[in-house]
C-alpha positions in Angstrom: -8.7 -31.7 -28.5 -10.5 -33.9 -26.2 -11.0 -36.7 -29.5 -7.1 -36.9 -30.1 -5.3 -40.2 -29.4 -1.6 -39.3 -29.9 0.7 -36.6 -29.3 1.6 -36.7 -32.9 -2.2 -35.2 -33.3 -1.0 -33.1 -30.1 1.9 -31.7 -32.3 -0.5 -30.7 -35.2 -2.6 -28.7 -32.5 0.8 -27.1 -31.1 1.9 -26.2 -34.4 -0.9 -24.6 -35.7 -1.4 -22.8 -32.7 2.6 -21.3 -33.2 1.4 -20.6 -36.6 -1.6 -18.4 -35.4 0.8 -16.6 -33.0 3.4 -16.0 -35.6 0.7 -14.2 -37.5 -0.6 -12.2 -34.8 2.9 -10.6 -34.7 3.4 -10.5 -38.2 0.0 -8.5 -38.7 0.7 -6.0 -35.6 -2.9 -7.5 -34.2 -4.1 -6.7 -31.2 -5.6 -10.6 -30.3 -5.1 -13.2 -28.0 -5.6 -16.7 -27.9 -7.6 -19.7 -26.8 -6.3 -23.3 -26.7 -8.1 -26.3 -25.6 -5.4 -28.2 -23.2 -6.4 -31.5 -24.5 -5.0 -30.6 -27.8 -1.9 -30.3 -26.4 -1.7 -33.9 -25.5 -3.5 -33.3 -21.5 -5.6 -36.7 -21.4 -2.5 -38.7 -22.9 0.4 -37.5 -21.3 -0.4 -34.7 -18.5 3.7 -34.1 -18.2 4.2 -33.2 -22.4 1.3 -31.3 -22.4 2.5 -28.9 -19.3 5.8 -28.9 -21.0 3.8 -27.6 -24.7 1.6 -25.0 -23.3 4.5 -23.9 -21.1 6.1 -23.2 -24.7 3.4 -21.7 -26.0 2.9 -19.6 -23.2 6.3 -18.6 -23.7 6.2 -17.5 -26.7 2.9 -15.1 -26.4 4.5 -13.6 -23.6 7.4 -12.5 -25.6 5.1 -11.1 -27.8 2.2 -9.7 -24.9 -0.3 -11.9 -26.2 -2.6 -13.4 -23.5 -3.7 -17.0 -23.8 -6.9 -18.6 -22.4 -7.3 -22.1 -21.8 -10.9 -23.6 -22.4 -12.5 -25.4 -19.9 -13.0 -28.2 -21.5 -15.2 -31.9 -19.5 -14.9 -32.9 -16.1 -12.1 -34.9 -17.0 -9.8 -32.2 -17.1 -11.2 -29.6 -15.2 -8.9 -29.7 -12.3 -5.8 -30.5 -14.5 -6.6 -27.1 -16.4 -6.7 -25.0 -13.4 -3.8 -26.3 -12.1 -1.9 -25.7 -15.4 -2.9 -21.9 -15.0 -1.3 -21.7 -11.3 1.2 -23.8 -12.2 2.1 -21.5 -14.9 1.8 -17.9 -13.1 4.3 -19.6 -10.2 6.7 -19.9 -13.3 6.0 -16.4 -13.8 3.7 -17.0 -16.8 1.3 -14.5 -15.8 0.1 -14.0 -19.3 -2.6 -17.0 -18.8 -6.3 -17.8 -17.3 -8.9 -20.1 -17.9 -12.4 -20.3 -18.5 -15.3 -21.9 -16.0 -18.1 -23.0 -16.4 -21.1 -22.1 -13.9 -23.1 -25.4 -14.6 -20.3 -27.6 -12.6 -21.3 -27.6 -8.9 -17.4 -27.3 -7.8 -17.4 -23.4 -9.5 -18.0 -21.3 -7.0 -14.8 -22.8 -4.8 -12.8 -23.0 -8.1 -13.2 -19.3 -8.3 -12.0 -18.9 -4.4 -9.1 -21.1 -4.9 -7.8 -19.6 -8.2 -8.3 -16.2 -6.4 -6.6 -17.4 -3.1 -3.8 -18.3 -5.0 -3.4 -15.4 -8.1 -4.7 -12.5 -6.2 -5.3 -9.7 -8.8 -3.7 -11.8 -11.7 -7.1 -14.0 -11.7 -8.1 -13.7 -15.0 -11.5 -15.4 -16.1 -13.9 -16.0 -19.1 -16.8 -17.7 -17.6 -19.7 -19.4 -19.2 -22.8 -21.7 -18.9 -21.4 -24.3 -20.3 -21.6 -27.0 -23.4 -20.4 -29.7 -21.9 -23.9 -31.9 -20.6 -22.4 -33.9 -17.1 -24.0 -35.6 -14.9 -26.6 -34.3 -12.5 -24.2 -35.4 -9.7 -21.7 -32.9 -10.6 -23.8 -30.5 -12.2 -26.8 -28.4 -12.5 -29.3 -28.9 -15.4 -31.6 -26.4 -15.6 -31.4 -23.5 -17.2 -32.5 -21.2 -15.0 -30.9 -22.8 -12.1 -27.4 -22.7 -14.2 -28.1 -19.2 -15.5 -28.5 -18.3 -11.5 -25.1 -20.0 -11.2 -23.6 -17.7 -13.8 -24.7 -14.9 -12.7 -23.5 -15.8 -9.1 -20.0 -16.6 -10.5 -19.7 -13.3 -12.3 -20.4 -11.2 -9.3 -18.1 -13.6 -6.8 -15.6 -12.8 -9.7 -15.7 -9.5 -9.6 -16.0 -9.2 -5.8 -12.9 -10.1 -6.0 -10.7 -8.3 -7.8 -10.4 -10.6 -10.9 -10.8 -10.0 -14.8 -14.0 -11.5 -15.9 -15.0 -12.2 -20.0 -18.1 -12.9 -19.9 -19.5 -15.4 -22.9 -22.8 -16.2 -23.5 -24.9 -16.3 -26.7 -28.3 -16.0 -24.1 -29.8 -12.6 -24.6 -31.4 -13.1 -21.4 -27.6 -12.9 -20.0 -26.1 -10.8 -21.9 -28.9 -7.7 -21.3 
């Protein structure tokens, strides 16, 4: 998402992702979705995109399908959190987002979004892909897997859902 330059590549993303819902339903599955904000247009027109994933969230909810949006680079990491407190003050509850421990700003990202959902704080939280700077983030690994492990139980201290994704057996066991 982060690579697309008009919200006529936006609107590809949107559709395909109203495609995958349609199937989900048509199949009886019991899935939910990811979407990367970006794809819906975020770093070209923050207003359209709020107004296409509000759709989208829309439409999973009439169908009880939850939707996750992907932390995606610094760039938009405050825009995505807002989008999922913006949303459950619409009453789109069926929303949450994904953090990731190697940012410094996590651990009072995971207080705010608390603060403000309560027990509707729904998280998938991860290390990380995205390489940022050392001024906003840690580098290490065991210094970020710390972090992660930190963030889960701060997570679940208080009261939120917490996915947990990590392809490190070292934090998975």
């Amino acid at each position: 998402g982060e690579e697309i330059s008009t919200l006529d590549e936006a609107q590809f993303f949107i559709d395909e992702y109203n495609r995958v819902l349609d199937a989900i339903v048509e199949h009886d599955l019991d899935a939910n979705i990811s979407i990367k904000p970006t794809a819906f247009g975020l770093l070209i027109d923050e207003e359209r995109a709020y107004q296409n994933i509000e759709k989208l969230l829309k439409k999973a909810a009439q169908n009880d399908i939850f939707v996750r949006l992907d932390m995606e680079d610094n760039r938009v990491t405050q825009s995505t959190i807002d989008i999922v407190i913006s949303m459950h003050k619409k009453g789109l509850k069926n929303v949450g987002t994904v953090l990731q421990s190697r940012l410094l700003r996590t651990g009072d990202d995971i207080d705010f979004i608390c603060k403000q959902l309560g027990s509707a704080a729904d998280f998938r939280i991860c290390k990380g892909v995205y390489l940022e700077p050392e001024e906003i983030a840690l580098t290490g690994y065991q210094e970020i897997v710390s972090a992660l492990n930190s963030h889960i139980l701060q997570m679940l201290d208080a009261g939120a859902y917490v996915g947990i994704a990590s392809h490190d057996l070292p934090i998975i066991e």
